[in-house]
MDTraj code that builds the backbone (N, CA, C; nanometers):
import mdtraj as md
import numpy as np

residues = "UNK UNK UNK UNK UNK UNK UNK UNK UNK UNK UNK UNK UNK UNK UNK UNK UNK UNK UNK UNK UNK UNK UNK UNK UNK UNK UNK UNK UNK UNK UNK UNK UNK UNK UNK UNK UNK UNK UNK UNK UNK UNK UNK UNK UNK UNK UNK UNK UNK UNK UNK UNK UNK UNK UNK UNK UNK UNK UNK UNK UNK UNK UNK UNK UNK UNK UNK UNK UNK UNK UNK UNK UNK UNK UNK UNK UNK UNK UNK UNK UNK UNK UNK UNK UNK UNK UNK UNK UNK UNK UNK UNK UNK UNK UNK UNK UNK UNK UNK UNK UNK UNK UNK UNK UNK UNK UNK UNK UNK UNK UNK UNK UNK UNK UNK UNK UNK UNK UNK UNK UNK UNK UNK UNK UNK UNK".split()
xyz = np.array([
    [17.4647, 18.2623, 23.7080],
    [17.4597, 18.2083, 23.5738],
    [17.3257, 18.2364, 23.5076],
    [17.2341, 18.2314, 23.5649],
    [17.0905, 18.2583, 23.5345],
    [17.0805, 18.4104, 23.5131],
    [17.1504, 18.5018, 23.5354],
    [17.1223, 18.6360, 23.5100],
    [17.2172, 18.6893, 23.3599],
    [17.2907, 18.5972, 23.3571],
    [17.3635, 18.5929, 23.2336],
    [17.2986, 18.5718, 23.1532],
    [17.2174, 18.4208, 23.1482],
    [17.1075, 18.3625, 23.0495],
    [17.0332, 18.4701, 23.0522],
    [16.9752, 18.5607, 23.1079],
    [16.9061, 18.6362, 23.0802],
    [16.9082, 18.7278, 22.9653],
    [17.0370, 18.7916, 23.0442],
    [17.0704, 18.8914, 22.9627],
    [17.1156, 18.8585, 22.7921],
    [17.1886, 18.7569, 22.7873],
    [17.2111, 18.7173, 22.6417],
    [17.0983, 18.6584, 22.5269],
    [16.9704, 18.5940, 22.6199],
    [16.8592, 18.6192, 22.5871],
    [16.8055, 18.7202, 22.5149],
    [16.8056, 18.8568, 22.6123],
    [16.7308, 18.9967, 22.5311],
    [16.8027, 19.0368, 22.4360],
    [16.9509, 19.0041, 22.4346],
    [17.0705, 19.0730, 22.3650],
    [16.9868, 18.9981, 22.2479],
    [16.9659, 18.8624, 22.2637],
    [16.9514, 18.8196, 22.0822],
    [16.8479, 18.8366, 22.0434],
    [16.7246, 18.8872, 22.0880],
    [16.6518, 18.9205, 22.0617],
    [16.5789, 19.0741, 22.0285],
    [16.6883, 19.1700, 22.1059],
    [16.7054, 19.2802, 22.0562],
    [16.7825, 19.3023, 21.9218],
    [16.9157, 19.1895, 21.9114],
    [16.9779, 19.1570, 21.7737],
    [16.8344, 19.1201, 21.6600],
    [16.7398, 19.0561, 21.7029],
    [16.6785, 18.9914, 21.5759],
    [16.5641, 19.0936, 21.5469],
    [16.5483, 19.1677, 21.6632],
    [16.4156, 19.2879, 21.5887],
    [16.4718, 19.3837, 21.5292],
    [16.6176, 19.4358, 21.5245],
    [16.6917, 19.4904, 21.4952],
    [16.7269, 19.4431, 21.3689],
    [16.7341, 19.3235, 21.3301],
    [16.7812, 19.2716, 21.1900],
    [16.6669, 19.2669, 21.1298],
    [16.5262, 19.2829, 21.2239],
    [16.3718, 19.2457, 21.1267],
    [16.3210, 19.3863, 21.1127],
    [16.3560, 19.5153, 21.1500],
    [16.3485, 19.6640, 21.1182],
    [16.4744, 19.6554, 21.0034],
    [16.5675, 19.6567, 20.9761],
    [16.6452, 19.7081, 20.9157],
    [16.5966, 19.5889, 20.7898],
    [16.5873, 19.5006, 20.8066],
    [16.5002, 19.4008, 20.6653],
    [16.3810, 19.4520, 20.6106],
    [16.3007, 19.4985, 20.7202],
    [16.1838, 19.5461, 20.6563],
    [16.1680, 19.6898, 20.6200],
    [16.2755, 19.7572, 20.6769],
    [16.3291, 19.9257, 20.5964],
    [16.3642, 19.8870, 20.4347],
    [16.4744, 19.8075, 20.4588],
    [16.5011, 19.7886, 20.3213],
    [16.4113, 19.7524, 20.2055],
    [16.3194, 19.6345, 20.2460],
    [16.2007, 19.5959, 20.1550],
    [16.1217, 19.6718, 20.1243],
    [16.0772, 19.8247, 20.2415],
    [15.9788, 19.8968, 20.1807],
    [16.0062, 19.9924, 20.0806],
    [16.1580, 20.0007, 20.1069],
    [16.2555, 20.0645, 20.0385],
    [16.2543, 20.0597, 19.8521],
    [16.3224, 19.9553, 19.8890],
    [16.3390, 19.8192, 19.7348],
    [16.1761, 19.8498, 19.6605],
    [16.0470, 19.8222, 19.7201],
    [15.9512, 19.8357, 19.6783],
    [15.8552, 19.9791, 19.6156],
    [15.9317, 20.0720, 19.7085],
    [15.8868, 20.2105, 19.6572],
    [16.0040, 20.2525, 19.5815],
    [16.1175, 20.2055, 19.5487],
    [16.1913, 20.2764, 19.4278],
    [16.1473, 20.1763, 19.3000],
    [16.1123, 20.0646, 19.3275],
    [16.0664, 19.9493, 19.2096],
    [15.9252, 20.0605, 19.1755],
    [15.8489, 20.0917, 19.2358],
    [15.7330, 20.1435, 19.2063],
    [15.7461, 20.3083, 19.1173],
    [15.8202, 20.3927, 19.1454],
    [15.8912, 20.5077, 19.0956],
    [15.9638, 20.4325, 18.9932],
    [16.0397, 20.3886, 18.9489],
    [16.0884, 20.3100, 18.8401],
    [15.9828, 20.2673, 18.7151],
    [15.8638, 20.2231, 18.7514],
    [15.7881, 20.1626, 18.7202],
    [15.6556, 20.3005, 18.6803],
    [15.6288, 20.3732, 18.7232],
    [15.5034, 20.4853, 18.7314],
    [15.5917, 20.6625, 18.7862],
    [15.5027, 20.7191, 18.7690],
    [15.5332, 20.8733, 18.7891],
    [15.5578, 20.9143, 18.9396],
    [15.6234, 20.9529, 18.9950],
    [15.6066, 21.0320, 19.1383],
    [15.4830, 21.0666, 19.1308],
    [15.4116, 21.1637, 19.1036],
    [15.2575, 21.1911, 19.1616],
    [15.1703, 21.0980, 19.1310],
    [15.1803, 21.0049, 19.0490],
    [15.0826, 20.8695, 19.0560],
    [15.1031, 20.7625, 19.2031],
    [15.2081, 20.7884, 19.2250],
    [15.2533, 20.7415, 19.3596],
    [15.2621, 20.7850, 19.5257],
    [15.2321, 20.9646, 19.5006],
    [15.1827, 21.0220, 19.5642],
    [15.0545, 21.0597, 19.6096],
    [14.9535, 20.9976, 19.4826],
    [14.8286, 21.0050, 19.4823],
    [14.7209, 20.8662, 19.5630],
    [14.8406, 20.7523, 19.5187],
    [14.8331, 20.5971, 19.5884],
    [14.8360, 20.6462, 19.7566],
    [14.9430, 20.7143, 19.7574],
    [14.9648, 20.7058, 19.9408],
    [14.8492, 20.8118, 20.0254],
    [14.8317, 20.8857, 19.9089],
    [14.7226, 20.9691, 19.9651],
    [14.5760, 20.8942, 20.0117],
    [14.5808, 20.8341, 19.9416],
    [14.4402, 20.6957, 19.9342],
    [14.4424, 20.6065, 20.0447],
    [14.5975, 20.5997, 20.1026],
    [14.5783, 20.4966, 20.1605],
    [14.6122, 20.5132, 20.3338],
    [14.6248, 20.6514, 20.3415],
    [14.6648, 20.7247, 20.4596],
    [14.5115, 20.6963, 20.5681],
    [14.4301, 20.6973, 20.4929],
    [14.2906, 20.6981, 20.6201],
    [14.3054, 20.5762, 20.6708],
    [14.3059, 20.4431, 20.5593],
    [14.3188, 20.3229, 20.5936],
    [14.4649, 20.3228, 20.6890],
    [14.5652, 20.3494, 20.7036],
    [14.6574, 20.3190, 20.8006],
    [14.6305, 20.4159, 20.9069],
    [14.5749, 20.5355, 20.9317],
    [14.5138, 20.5766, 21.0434],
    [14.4276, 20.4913, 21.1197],
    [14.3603, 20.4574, 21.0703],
    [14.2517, 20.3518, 21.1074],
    [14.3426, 20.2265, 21.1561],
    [14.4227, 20.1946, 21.1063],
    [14.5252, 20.0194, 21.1639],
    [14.5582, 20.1144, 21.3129],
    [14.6507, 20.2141, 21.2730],
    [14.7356, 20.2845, 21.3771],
    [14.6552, 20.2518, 21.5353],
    [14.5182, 20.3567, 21.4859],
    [14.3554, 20.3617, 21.5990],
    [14.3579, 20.2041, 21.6212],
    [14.3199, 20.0814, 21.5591],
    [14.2952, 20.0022, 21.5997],
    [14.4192, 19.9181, 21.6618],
    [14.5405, 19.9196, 21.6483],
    [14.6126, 19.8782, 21.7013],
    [14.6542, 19.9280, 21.8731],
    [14.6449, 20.0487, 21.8734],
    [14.6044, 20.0855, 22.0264],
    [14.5029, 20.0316, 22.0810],
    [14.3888, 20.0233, 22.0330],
    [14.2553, 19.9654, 22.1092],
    [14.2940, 19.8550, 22.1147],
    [14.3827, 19.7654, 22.0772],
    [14.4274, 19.6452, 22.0807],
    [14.4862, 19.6067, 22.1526],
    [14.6113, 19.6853, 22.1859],
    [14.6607, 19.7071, 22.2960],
    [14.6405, 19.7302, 22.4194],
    [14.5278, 19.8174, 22.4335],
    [14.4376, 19.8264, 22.5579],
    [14.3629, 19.7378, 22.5962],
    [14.3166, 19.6498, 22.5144],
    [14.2206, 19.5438, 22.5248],
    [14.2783, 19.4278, 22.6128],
    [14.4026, 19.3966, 22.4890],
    [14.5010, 19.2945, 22.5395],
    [14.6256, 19.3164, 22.6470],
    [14.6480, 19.4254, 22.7169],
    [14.7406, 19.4664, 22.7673],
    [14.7018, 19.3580, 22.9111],
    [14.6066, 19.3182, 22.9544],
    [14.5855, 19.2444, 23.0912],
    [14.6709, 19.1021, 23.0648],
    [14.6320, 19.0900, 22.8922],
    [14.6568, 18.9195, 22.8936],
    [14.7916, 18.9232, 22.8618],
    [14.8578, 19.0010, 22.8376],
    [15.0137, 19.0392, 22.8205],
    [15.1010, 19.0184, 22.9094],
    [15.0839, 19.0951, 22.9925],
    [15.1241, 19.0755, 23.1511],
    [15.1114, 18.9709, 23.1951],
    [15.0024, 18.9146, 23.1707],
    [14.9795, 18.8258, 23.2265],
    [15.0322, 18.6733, 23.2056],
    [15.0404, 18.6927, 23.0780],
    [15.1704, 18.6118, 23.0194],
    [15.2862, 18.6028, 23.0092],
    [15.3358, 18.7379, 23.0308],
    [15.4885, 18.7799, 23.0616],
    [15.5349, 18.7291, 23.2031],
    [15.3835, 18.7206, 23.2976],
    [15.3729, 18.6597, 23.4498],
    [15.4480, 18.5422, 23.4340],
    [15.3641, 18.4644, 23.3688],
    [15.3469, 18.3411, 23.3596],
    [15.4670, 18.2676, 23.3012],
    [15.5603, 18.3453, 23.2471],
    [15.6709, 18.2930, 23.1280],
    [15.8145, 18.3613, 23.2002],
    [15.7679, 18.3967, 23.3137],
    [15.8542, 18.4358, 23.4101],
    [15.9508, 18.5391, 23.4134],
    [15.9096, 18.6291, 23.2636],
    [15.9542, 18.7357, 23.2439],
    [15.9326, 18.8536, 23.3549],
    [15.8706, 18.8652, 23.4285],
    [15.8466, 18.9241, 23.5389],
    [15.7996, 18.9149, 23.6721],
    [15.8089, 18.9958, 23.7666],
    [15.8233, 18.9348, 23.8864],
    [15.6119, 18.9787, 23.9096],
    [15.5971, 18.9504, 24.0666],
    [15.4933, 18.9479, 24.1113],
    [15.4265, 19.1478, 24.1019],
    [15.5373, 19.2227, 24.1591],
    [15.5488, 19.3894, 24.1822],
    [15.5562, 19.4320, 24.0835],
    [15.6407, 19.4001, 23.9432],
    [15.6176, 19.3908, 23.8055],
    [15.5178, 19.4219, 23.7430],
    [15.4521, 19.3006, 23.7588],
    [15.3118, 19.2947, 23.7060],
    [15.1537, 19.3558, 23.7730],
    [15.2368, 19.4386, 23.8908],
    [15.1301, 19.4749, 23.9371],
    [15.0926, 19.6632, 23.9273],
    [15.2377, 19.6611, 23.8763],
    [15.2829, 19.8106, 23.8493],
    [15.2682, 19.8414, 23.6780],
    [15.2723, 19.7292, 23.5944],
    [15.2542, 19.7531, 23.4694],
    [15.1074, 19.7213, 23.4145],
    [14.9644, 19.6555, 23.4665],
    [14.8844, 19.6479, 23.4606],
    [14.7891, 19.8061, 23.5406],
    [14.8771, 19.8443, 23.6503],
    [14.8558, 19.9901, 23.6815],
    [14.8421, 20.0570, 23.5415],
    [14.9768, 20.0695, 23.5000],
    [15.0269, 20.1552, 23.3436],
    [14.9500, 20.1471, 23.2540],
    [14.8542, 20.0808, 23.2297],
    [14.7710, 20.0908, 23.1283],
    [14.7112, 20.1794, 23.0852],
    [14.6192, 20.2270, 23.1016],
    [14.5701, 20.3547, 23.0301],
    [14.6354, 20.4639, 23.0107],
    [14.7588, 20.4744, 23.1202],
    [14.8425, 20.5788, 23.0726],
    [14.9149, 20.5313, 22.9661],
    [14.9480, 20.4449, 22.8799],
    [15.0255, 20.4047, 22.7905],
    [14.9556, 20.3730, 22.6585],
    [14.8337, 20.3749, 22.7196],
    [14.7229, 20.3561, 22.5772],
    [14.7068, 20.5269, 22.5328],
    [14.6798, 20.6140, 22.6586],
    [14.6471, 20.7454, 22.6326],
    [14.7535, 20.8513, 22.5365],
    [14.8897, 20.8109, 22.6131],
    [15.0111, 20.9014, 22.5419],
    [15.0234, 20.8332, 22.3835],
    [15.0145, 20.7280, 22.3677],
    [14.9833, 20.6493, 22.2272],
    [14.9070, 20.7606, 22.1829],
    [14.7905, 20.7383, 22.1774],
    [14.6771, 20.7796, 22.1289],
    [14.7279, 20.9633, 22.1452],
    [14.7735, 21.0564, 22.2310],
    [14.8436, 21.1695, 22.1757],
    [14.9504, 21.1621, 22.0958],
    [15.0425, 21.1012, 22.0572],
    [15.1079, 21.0725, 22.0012],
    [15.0400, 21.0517, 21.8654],
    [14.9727, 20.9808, 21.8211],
    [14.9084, 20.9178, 21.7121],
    [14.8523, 21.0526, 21.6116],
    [14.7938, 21.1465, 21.7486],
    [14.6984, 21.2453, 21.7327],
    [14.7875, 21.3753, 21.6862],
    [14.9285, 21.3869, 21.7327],
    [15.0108, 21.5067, 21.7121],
    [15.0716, 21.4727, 21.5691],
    [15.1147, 21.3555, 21.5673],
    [15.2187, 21.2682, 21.4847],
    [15.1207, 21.2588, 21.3396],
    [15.0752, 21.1602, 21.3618],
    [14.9837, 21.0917, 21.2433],
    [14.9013, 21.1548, 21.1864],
    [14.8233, 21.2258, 21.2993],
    [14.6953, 21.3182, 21.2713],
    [14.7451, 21.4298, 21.1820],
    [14.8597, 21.4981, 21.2455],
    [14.9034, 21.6242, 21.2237],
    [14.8180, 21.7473, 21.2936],
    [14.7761, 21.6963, 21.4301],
    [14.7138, 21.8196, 21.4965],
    [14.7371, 21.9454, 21.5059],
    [14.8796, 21.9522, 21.5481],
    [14.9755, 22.0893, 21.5340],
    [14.9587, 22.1397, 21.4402],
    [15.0023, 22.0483, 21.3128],
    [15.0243, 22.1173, 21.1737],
    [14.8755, 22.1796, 21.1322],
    [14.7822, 22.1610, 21.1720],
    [14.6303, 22.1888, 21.1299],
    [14.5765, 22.3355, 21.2611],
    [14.6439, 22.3021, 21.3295],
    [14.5964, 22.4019, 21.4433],
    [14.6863, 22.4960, 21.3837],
    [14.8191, 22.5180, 21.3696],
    [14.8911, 22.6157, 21.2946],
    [14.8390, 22.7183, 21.2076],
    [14.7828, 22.5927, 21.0972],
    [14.7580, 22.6391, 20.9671],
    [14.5938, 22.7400, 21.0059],
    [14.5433, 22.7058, 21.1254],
    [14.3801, 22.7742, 21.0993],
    [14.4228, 22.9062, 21.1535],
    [14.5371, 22.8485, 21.2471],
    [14.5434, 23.0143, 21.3643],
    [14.6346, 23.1375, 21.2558],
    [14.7201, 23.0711, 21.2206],
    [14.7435, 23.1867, 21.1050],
    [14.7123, 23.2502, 20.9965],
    [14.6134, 23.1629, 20.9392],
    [14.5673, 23.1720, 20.8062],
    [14.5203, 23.3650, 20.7979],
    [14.4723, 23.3644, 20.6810],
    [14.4304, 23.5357, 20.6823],
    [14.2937, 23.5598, 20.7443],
    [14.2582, 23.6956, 20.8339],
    [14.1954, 23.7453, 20.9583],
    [14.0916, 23.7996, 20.8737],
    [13.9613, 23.7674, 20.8206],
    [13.8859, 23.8117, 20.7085],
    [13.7254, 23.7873, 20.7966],
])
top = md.Topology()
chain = top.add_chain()
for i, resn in enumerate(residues, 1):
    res = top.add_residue(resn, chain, resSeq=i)
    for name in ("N", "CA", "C"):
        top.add_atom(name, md.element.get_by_symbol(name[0]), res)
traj = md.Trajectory(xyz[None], top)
């Protein structure tokens, strides 16, 4: 019975991050066609351009955040009985590897590393 509770547990809680992504798709949604409605496409393209360093910067600090706090996580997930003893001894291992692929990720994705390494290696041979 207890593995049931479990499971219907994550189910509703995979239901509610699932209903809090698809709420908050929609709102950013609703808000950038209110804004195009309201002002020009390139006045709005010029906003996001402005504001791309500042969410690089959240992105960066939200990993370091993660790394920081990843002990007390576990450690709470310990404690709240979300995981077992081998659990927590294997996912406090995982740490830096999970901060690191982030942080490539961030760097391929966000950065646009590829797209910049592309652009130098082809450019014209002068």
């Amino acid at each position: 019975m207890a593995v049931f509770n479990k499971a219907a547990v994550r189910r509703r809680r995979l239901f509610g991050l699932s209903v809090l992504a698809i709420g908050l798709t929609i709102g950013v949604g609703l808000l950038l066609w209110q804004a195009t409605e309201l002002t020009s496409v390139s006045k709005i393209s010029d906003q996001i351009e402005q504001f791309k360093p500042m969410a690089s910067g959240i992105r960066l600090a939200l990993i370091g955040l993660l790394g920081v706090f990843w002990p007390r996580l576990v450690y709470l997930a310990h404690s709240l009985g979300q995981i077992d003893q081998e659990k927590r001894d294997s996912l406090l291992a995982l740490r830096w590897r999970v901060v690191g692929w982030l942080l490539v990720i961030e760097l391929m994705l966000g950065q646009n590393l590829l797209g910049r390494m592309f652009t130098v290696t082809t450019g014209p041979i002068a």
